[in-house]
C-alpha positions as CSV (number, residue, x, y, z in Angstrom):
1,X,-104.5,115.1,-16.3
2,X,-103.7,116.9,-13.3
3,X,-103.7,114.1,-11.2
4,X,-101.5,111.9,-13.7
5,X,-99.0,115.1,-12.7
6,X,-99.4,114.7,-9.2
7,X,-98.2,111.0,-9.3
8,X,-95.9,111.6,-11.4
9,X,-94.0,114.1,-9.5
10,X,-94.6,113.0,-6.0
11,X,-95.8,109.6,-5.5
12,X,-92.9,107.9,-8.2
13,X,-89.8,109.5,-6.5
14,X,-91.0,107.7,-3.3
15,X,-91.5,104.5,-5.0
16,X,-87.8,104.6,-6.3
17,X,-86.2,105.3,-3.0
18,X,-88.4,102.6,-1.4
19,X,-87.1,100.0,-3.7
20,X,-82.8,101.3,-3.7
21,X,-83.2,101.4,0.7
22,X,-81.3,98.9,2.5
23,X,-82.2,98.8,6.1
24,X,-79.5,98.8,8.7
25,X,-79.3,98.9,12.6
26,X,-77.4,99.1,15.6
27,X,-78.4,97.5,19.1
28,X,-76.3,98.2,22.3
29,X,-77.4,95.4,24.7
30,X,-76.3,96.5,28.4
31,X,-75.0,93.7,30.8
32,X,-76.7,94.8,33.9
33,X,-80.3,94.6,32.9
34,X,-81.1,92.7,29.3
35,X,-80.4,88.7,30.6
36,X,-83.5,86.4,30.8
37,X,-85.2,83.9,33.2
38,X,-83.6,80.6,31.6
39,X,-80.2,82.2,30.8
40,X,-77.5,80.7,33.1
41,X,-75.4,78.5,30.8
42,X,-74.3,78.6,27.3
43,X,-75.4,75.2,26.7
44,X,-79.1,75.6,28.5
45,X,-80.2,78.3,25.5
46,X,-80.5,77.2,21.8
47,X,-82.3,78.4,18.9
48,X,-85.4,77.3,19.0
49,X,-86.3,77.4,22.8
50,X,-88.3,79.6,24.4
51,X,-87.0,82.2,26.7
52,X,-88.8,85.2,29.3
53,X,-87.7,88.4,30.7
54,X,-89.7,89.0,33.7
55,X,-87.6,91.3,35.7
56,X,-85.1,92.2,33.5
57,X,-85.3,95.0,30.0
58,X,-83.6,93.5,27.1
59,X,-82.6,95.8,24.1
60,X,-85.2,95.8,21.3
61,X,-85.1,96.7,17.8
62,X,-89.0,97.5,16.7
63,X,-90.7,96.5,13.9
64,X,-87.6,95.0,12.1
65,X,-88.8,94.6,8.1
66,X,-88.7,91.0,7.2
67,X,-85.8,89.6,5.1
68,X,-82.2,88.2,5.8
69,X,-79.9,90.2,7.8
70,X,-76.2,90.0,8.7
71,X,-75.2,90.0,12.4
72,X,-71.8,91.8,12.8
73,X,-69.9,93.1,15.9
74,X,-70.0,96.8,16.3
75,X,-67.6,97.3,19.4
76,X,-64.1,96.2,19.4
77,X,-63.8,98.7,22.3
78,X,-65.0,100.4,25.1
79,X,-68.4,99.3,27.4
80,X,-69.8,97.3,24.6
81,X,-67.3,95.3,23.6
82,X,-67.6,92.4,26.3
83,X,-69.3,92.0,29.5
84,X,-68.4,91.0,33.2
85,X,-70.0,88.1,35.0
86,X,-69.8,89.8,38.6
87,X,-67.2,93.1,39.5
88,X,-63.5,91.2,39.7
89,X,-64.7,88.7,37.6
90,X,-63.9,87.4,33.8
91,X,-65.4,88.8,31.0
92,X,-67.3,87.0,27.9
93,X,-69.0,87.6,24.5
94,X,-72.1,86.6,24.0
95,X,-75.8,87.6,22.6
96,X,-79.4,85.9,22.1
97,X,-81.6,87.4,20.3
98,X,-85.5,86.3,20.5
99,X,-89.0,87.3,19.3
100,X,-90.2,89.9,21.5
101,X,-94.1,89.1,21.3
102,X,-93.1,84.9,21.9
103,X,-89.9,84.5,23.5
104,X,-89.2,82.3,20.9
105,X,-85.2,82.1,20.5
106,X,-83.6,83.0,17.0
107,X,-80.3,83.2,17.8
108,X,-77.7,81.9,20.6
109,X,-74.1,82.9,19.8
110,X,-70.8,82.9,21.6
111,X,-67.5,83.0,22.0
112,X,-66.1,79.8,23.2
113,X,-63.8,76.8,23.4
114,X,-66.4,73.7,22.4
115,X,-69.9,74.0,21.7
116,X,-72.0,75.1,25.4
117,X,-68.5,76.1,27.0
118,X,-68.4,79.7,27.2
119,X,-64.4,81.2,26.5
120,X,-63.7,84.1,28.9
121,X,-60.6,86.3,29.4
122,X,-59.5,88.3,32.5
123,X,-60.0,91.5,31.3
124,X,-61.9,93.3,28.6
125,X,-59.8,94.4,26.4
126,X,-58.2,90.8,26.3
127,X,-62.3,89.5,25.5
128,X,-62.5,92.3,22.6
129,X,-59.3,91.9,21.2
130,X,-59.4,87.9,21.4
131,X,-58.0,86.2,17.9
132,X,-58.2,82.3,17.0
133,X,-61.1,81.5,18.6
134,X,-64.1,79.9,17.8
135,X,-67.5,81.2,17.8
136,X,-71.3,79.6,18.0
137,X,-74.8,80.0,17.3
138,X,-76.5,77.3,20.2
139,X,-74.1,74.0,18.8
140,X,-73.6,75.3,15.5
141,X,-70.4,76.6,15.0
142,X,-69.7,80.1,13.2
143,X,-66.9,81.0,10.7
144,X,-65.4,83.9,12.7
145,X,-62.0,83.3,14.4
146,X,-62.2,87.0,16.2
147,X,-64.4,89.1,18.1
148,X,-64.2,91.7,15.6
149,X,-65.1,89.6,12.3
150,X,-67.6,88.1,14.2
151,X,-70.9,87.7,11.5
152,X,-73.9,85.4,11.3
153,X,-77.2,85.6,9.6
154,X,-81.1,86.2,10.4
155,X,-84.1,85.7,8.5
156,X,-87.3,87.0,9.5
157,X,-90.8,85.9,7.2
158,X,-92.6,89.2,8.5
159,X,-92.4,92.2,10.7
160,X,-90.8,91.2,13.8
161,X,-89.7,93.1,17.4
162,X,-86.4,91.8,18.3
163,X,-85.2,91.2,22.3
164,X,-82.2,91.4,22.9
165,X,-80.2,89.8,25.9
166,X,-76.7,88.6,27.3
167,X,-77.2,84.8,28.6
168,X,-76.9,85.3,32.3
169,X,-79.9,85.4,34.5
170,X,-77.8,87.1,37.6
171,X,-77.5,90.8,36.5
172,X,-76.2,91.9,39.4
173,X,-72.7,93.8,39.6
174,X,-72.6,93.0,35.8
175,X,-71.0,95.5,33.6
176,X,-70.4,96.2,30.1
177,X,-72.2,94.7,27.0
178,X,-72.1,93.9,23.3
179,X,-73.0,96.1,20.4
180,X,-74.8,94.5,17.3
181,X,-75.0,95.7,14.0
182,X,-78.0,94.3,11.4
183,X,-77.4,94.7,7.8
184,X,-80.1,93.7,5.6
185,X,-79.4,91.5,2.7
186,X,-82.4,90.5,1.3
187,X,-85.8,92.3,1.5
188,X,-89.1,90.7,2.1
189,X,-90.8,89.4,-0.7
190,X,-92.7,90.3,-2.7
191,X,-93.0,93.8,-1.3
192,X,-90.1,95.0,-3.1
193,X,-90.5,93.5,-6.4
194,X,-94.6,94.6,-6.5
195,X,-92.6,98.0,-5.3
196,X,-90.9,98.3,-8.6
197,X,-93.0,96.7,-10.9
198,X,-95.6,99.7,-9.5
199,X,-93.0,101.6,-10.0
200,X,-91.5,101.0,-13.5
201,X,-95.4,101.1,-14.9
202,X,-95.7,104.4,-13.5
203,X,-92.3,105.9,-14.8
204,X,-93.4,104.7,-18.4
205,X,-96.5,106.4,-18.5
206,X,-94.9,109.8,-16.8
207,X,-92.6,109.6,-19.6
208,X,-95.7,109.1,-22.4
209,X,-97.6,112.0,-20.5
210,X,-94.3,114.1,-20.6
211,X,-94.1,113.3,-24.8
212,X,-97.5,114.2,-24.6
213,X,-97.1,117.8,-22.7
């Protein structure tokens, strides 16, 4: 009996809040050190390839849960809003994103005028404030027609560690970024249904111990 209590006051309150969580995270990807080996056109990276990072420390986010996430811009402003090629030079918007155990290449996206041709703007603000443009993941064009409502999706089939990189493979007297935001969707399945199925079992019987107390 007392360890019908137990799970019923500690072990079903964490089952609840397992299955209402919806996981969410910012990445800040830094020009001057997260671009990769391959990385030196927009056209030469495309979901699907394979990329490597010897030399250079993309932004991560660890063990990322698996289900479908939205992509969004989270800097219309400030360092990581858009990034310079070399000092004096034009600034761009763009992102990959790969498998950090694999290199294997999720997403490719960018700001630009066709698919592979990068859009740039002489200064930042200009880049981060840009409106009817078009944006890309690899050849696939994206809905967005701003920085700022910039959005694409992500599905992961298990726990994954995400790099993070600008595509450039010549770092130096780079400066600014991009600033991600991931929003999940959709959970894994079938964690969270097995999570509440466990969970509406063991609120019944609390509630037939309870009638019986």
């Amino acid at each position: 009996m007392e360890l019908k209590r137990t799970l019923c006051l500690r072990v079903l309150p964490l089952l609840l809040v397992a299955t209402a969580i919806s996981s969410a995270a910012t990445v800040q990807i830094l020009a001057s050190s997260a671009g990769c080996v391959q990385c030196g056109t927009f056209s030469n990276i495309q979901p699907g390839d394979t990329v490597t990072f010897t030399g250079y420390t993309p932004a991560q986010i660890v063990n990322l849960a698996a289900g479908t996430y939205t992509i969004t811009n989270a800097a219309t402003s400030g360092t990581y809003s858009a990034w310079q090629a070399t000092t004096g030079g034009n600034w761009y918007w763009d992102f990959g994103v790969a498998n950090a155990a694999t290199g294997y290449v999720y997403l490719a996206d960018y700001v630009g005028t066709s698919p592979g041709v990068g859009a740039n703007y002489s200064t930042q603000a200009l880049m981060a404030g840009a409106t009817g443009i078009k944006t890309y993941d690899g050849n696939t064009q994206l809905s967005a027609t701003t920085t700022a409502s910039f959005t694409d999706t992500l599905t992961l089939a298990s726990q994954t560690t995400l790099d993070f990189y600008i595509m450039d493979a010549s770092l130096a007297n780079t400066a600014g970024g991009i600033a991600l935001t991931f929003t999940q969707v959709q959970t894994g399945v079938p964690e969270p249904a097995s999570f509440l199925l466990v969970g509406t079992v063991l609120a019944a019987a609390c509630l037939r111990l309870r009638r019986r107390a």
